[in-house]
N, C-alpha and C positions, 0 to 999 in steps of 0.2 A: 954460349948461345944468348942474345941479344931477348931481356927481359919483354912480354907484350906489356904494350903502354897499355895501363889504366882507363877504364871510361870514365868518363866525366859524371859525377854523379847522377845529375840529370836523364843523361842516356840510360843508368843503370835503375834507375827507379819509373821512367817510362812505362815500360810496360806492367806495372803497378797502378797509372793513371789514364792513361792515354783512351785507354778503352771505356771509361767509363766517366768522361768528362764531355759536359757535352758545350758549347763556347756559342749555339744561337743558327750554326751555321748547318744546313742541311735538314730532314726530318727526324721530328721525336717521335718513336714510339715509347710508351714504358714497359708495356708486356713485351719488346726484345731486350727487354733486361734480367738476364738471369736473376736471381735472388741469391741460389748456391753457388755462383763461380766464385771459383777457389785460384784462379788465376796460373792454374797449372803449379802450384803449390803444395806442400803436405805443412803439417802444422808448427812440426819444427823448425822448417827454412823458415814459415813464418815468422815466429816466435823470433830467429836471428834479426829476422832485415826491423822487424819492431825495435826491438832493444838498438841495435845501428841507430835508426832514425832516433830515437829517445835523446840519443848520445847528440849527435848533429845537433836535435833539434834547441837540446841546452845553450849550446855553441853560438849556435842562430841568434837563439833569443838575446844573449849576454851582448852580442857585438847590434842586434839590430836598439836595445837600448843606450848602450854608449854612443853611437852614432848618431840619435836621438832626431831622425829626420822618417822614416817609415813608419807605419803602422798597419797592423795585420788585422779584420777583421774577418771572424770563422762563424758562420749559420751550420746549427745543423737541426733539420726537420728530419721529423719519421713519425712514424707510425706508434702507439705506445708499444710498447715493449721491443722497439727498435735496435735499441742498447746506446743510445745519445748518452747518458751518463755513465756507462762503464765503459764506451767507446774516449770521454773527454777525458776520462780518470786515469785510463790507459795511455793515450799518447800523451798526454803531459806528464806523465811519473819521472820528477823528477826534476823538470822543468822548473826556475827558479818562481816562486808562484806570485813575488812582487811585482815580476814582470808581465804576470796574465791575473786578468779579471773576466770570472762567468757569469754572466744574468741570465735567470733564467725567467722565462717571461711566463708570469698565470696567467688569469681571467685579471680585464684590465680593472682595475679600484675606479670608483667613484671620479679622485682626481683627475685618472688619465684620461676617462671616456671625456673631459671637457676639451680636450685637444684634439688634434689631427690625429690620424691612424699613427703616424709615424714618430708621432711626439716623444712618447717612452721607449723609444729604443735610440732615435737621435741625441736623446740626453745620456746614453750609454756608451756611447762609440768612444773606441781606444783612444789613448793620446798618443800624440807621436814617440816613437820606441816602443810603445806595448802591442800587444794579442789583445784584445778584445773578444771572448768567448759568445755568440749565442745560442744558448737551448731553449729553440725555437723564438722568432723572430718577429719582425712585422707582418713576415709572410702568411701566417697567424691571422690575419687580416683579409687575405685574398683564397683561405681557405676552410677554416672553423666558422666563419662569418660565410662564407658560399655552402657549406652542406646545412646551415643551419640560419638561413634568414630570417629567424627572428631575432640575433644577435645584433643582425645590424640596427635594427632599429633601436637599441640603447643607445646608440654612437650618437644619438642628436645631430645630426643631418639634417639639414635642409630639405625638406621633402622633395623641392622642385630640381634637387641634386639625385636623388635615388632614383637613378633611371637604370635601362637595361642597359647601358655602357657602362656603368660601375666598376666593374672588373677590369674590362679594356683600359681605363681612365686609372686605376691605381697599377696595373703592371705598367703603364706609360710611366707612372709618376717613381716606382722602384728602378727602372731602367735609370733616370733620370738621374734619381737620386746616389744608385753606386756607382754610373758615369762621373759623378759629380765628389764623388769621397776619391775614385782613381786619380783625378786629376787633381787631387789633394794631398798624392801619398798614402791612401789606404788601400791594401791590395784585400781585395773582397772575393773569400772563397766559400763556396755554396756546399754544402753535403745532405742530400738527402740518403737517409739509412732504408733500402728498398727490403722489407722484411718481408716472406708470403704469408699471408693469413695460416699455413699448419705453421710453421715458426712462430708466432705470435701465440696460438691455443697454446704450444710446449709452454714457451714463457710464461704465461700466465698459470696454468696449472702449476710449473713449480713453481710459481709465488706461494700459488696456495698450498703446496705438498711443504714449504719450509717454514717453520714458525718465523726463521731469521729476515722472511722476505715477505711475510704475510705484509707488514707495512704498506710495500709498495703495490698494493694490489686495490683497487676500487671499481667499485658497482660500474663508476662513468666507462670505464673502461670497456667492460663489456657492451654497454649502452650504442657507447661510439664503434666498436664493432658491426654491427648492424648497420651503421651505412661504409662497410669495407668499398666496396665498389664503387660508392660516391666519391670519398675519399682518393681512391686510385684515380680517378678522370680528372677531379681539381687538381690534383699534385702532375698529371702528365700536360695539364693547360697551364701550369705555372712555369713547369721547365720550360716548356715551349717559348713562352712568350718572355721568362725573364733574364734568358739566356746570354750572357755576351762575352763578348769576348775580355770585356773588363771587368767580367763578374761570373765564373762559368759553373755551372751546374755540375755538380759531380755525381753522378747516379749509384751510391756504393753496394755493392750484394751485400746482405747485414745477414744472412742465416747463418754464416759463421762469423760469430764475431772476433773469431783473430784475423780474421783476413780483411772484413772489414777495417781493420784497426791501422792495415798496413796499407789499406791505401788511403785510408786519412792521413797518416801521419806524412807517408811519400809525398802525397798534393802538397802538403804544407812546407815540408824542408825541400822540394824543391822549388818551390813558389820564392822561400828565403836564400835559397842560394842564389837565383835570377838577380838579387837586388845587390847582388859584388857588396855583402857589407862589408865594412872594417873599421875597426877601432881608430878613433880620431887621432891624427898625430899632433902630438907638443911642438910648437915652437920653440926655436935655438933662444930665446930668452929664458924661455920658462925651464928647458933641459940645463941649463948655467945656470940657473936658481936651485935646480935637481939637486946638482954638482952639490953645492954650498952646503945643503941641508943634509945631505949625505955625510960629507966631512964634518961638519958640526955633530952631528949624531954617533959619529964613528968614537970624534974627541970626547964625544960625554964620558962612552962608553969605556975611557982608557983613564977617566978622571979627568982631563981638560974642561976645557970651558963646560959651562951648563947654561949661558948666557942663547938663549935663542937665533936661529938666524934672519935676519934681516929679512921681512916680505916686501914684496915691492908694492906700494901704493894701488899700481894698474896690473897687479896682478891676475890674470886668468881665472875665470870658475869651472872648473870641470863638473858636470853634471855625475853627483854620487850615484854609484851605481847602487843594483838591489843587492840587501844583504852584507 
């Protein structure tokens, strides 16, 4: 009986993404986004297709730096106790880490507020062959700065600039600008972690119930709790508007954060699989150089020559891999 062919990865990670990407095209609501969808999942198949993609995504990563022509830039916003850092810690376990750099962006210093909004994260952006990690973004810009307008006014602005189109005027300028990395080879993928405000109270009480995680727990937190609902309307007027198809919003349920984790990780290996990487092939010069060094290395090893082999002047650089 004749074997069923295999799905194409992409098809089989689909419905891990599809539902909860949104590309610019139709309307956003965000309260029709569940928070708990578990994607018809239990936590162990989770737990598989995680580990899968971990494996893939090592793959990815190795052949999209030899190839040394793509770059991967990943946003993820939420809400605090969203799970952005045990979500990144997660789908990269494992991941060569030469190959990915995270920033994660505070309250901007002194130096940054003398630039553009977009200054300090422009001097961030991956090089070609790398992931470029963000916890949280410029977007950071069009929303801690909108629930709280006295921020803005640190930014040194030009008065006659701070008008009521502000808003309008920097999602034009983020469209802009990831149109502008696509067309450059940076494929730009958005994640917001949609956590509900009782998931969020959990999370923070066991900050406070574990000595191990008191750390990550602060007053601001609760602080910024209090405008929840503000919060939610700026994050549903960001997707709306910064939506595209070259940059598309991924809306993830975060109250479980394994499943959350699978379909980060799905968006991303499949996003590197679209790009057909592959390791760069040698030249019949440099394979006949191969040869030579081979056999030289063979004779060392039998007592023969120890005399080095002959490099060729115009010989090739291959870009060292990580590790």
């Amino acid at each position: 009986m004749p074997k069923k062919p295999v799905a194409l990865l992409s098809t089989q990670l689909q419905p891990f993404i599809a539902p909860f990407r949104f590309n610019g095209s139709g309307v956003f609501h965000l309260r029709s986004h569940k928070t708990n969808n578990k994607g018809g999942l239990d936590k162990d198949k989770g737990e598989k297709i995680l580990d899968a993609n971990r494996k893939r995504l090592s793959d990815f990563q190795e052949r999209l730096y030899a190839q040394d022509r793509w770059s991967l830039l990943l946003i993820f916003q939420g809400m605090d106790a969203a799970g952005k850092d045990s979500a990144i810690k997660s789908v990269f376990d494992g991941v060569n880490p030469q190959g990915c750099e995270v920033t994660s962006f505070k309250q901007p210093t002194t130096h940054e507020l003398n630039h553009d909004f977009m200054w300090r994260s422009t001097v961030a952006l991956p090089e070609r062959g790398k992931i470029g990690i963000f916890n949280r973004s410029y977007y950071e810009e069009c929303l801690v700065t909108r629930v709280h307008p006295g921020i803005l006014a640190k930014e040194k602005i030009p008065p006659s600039l701070m008008t009521k189109n502000i808003w309008r005027e920097r999602f034009e300028d983020i469209r802009a600008f990831e149109r502008y990395l696509a067309r450059n080879g940076t494929i730009v993928l958005k994640f917001f972690l949609n956590v509900s405000k009782q998931e969020q109270r959990e999370r923070f009480l066991d900050r406070l119930d574990q000595p191990s995680k008191n750390w990550k727990f602060s007053m601001a937190d609760i602080t910024e709790r209090a405008f929840w609902n503000r919060y939610q309307a700026v994050y549903q007027d960001i997707v709306r508007h910064t939506s595209t198809a070259a940059a598309p919003w991924h809306v993830v349920p975060a109250d479980h954060k394994w499943f959350a984790r699978v379909v980060i990780g799905s968006a991303i290996v499949s996003a590197l699989d679209g790009l057909n990487l592959k390791f760069p092939r040698v030249d019949k010069a440099s394979l006949a150089e191969f040869k030579r060094v081979r056999e030289a290395l063979e004779n060392e090893g039998k007592g023969g020559s120890k005399r080095p082999p002959r490099v060729p002047k115009q010989a090739p650089k291959a870009k060292a891999r990580p590790g």
